[in-house]
C-alpha positions as CSV (number, residue, x, y, z in Angstrom):
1,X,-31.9,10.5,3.7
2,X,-28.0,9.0,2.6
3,X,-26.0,8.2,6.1
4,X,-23.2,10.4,6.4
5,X,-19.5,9.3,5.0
6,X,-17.7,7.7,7.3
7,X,-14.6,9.1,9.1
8,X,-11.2,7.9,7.5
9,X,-8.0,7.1,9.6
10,X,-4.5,6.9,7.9
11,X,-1.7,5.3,9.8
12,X,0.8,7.0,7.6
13,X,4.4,8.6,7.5
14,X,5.6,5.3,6.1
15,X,7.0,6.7,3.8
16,X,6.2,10.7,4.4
17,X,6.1,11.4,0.7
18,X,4.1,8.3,-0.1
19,X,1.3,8.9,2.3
20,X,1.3,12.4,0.8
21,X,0.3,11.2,-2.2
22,X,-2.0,8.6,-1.2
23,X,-3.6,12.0,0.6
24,X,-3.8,13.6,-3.1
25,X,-5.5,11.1,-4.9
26,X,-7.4,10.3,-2.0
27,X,-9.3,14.0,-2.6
28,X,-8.6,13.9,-6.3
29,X,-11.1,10.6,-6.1
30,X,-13.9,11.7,-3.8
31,X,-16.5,13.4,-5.6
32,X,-16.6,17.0,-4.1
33,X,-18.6,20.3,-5.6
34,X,-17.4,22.1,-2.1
35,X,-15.0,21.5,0.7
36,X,-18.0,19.4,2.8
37,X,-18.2,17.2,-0.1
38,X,-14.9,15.7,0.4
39,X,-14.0,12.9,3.4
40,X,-12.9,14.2,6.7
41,X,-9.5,12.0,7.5
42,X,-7.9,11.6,10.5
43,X,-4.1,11.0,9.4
44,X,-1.1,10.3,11.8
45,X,2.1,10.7,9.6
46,X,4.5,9.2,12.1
47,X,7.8,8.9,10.4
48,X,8.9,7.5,13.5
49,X,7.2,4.7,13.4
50,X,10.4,1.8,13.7
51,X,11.4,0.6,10.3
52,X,8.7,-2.5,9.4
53,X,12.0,-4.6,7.6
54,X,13.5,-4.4,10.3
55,X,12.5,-7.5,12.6
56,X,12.2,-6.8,16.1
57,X,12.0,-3.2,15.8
58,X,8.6,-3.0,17.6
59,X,7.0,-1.3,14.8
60,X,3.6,-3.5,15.3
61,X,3.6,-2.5,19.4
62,X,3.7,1.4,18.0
63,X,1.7,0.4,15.0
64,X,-1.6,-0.8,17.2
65,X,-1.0,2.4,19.5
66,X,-1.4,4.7,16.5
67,X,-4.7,3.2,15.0
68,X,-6.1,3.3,19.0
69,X,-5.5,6.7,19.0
70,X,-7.1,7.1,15.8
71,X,-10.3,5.7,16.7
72,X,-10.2,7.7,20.3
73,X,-9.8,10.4,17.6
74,X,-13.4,9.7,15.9
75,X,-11.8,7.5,12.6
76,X,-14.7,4.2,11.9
77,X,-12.5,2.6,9.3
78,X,-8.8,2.7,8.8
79,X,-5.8,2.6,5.9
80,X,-3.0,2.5,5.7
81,X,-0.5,3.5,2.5
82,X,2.5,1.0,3.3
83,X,2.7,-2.9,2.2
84,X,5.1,-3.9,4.2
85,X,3.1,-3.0,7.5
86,X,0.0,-4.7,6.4
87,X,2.3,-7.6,8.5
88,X,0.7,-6.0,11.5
89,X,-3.0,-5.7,10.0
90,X,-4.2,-7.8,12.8
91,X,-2.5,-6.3,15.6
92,X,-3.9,-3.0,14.3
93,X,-7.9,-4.2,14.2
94,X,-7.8,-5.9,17.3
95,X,-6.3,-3.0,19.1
96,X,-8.4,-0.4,17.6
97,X,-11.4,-2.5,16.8
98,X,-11.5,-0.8,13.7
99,X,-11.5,-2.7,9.9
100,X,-8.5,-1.8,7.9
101,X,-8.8,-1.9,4.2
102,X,-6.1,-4.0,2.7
103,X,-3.9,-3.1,0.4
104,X,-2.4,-6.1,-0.1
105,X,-5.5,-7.8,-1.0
106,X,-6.5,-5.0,-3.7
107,X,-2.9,-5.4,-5.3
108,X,-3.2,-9.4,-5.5
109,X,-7.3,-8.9,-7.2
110,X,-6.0,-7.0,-9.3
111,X,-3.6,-9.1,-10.4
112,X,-5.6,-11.8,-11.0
113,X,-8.1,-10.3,-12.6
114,X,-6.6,-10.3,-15.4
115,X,-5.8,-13.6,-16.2
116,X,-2.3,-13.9,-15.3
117,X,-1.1,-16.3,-13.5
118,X,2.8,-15.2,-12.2
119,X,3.1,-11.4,-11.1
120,X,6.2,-10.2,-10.2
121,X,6.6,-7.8,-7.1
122,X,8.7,-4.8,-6.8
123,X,8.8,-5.0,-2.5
124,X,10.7,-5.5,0.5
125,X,11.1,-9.0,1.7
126,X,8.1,-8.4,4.3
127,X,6.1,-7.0,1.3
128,X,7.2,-10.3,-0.5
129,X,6.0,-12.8,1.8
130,X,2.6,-11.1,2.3
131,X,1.9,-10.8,-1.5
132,X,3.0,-14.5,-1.8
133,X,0.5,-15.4,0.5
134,X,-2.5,-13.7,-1.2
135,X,-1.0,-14.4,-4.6
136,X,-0.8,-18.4,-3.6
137,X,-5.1,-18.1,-2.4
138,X,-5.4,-16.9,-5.6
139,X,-3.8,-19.8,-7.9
140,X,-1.1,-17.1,-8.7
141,X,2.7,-17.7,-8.7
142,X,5.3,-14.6,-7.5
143,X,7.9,-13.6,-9.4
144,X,10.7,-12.0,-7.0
145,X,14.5,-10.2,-7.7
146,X,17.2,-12.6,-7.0
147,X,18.9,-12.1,-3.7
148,X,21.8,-9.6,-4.9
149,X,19.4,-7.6,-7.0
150,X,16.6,-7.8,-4.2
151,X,19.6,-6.2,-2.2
152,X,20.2,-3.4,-4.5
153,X,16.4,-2.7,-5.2
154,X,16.7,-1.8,-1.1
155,X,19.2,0.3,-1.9
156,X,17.5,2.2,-4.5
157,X,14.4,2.0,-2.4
158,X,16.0,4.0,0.5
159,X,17.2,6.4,-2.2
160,X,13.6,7.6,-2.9
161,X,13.2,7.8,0.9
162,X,15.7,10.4,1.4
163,X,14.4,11.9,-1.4
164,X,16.0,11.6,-4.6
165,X,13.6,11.1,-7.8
166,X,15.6,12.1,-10.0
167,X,16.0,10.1,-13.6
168,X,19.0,7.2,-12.6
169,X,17.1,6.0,-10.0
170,X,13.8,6.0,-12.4
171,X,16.0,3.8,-14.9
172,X,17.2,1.4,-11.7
173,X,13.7,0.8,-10.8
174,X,12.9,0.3,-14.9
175,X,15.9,-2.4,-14.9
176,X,14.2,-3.9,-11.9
177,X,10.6,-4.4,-13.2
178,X,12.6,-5.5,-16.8
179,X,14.0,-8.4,-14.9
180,X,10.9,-9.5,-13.2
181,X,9.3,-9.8,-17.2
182,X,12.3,-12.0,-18.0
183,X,11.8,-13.9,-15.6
184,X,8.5,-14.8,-16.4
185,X,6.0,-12.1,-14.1
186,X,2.9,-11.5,-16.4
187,X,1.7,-8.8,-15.0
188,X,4.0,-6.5,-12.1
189,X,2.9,-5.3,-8.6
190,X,4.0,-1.9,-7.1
191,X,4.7,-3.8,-3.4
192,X,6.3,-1.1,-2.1
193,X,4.6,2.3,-2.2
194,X,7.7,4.3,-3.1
195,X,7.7,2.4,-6.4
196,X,5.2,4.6,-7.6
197,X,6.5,7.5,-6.9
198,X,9.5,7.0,-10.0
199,X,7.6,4.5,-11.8
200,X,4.9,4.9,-14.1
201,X,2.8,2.9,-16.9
202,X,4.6,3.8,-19.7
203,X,8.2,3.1,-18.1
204,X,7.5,-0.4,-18.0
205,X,6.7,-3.2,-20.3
206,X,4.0,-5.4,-18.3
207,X,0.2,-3.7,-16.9
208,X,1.8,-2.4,-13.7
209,X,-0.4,-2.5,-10.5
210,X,-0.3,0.2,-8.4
211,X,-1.9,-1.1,-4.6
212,X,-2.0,2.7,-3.4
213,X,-3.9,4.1,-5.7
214,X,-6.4,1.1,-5.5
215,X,-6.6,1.6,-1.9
216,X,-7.5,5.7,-1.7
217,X,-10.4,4.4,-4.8
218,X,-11.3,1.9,-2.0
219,X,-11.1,4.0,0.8
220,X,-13.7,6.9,-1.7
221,X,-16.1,3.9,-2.1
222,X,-16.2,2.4,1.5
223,X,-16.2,5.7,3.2
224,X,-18.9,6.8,0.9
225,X,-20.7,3.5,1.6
226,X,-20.8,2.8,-1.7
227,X,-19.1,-0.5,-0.7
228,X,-19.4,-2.8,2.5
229,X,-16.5,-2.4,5.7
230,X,-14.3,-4.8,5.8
231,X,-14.5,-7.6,8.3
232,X,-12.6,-6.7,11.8
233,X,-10.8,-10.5,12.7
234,X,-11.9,-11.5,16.2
């Protein structure tokens, strides 16, 4: 007899519209030939949450609340559709006792996988240091913005937050992954799960890598037990 999926928790609302999408190809994954087919989720879309880039804000404190409250709610495994919070991926298991799969980890495998050895990263700076980090276990260089540009990409960034995908801010994020390739980034990473949501193959020159849409594929196989949990960190 197959075991039952297992129950889904999304710590989401970071961004609103990208969690909405990581809902969509979430169900668009899961096989399903009726509604019980599909994975029951437990989502908290908590736009409240305090803004991850800035430090200090307290977002890990509210962060580790939300996934507790998810477990209470019946979740098993947990995700989590925003890079630059997967700072707090600790905090999060060892308050819910839950494993999280990690985003950032399927962004930097992916990465390497094929073959290259510098990927550049369209992310905040918090986004930036984690990818560094799994990039540098993996042999693999980043490729980062410049200060001034890194500062304008935020400002573009927080234009798709309120909203605006229209077609400038589609060419601003093109210029951006442009100037990662001429810089030397082999392949490019979608650090910041806005990116995705302007940004698609064929705008840019290099493979691009989207992390959210490797996680709801990982998320299908896990919950499906297709594929192992992830390890919860003492």
């Amino acid at each position: 007899m197959t075991a039952e999926p297992l129950t889904l928790g999304v710590l989401g609302g970071m961004g609103p519209a990208a969690t909405v999408e990581f809902l969509a190809r979430l169900q668009a994954y899961t096989p399903a030939e009726k509604d019980q087919d599909h994975l029951r989720v437990i989502a908290d879309i908590n736009p409240k949450a305090p803004d991850r880039n800035v430090p200090g804000s307290g977002a890990g404190a509210v962060l580790a609340e939300m996934a507790g409250a998810l477990h209470g709610a019946g979740a098993e495994v947990l995700a989590m559709p925003c890079n630059t919070a997967h700072a707090h991926a600790d905090l999060i298991q060892r308050a819910s006792g839950l494993p999280l799969i990690d985003m950032i980890d399927l962004g930097a495998e992916a990465a390497a996988s094929g073959g290259a050895m510098r990927a550049g990263v369209l992310g905040t700076k918090g986004a930036l240091k984690l990818y560094r980090e799994y990039l540098a276990a993996r042999a693999m260089s980043l490729v980062s913005l410049p200060p001034e540009r890194q500062e304008a990409f935020m400002v573009t960034l927080y234009r798709i937050k309120s909203g605006d995908l229209g077609e400038d801010v589609t060419r601003e994020m093109q210029g951006y992954a442009e100037e990662l390739r001429k810089l030397g980034a082999e392949v490019l990473i979608a650090g910041c799960t806005e990116v995705p949501l302007v940004l698609e193959d064929e705008d840019v020159k290099l493979e691009l890598i989207d992390p959210g849409d490797l996680l709801a594929r990982r998320c299908v196989a896990v919950c499906l037990r297709w594929e192992p949990l992830p390890h919860v960190p003492a």
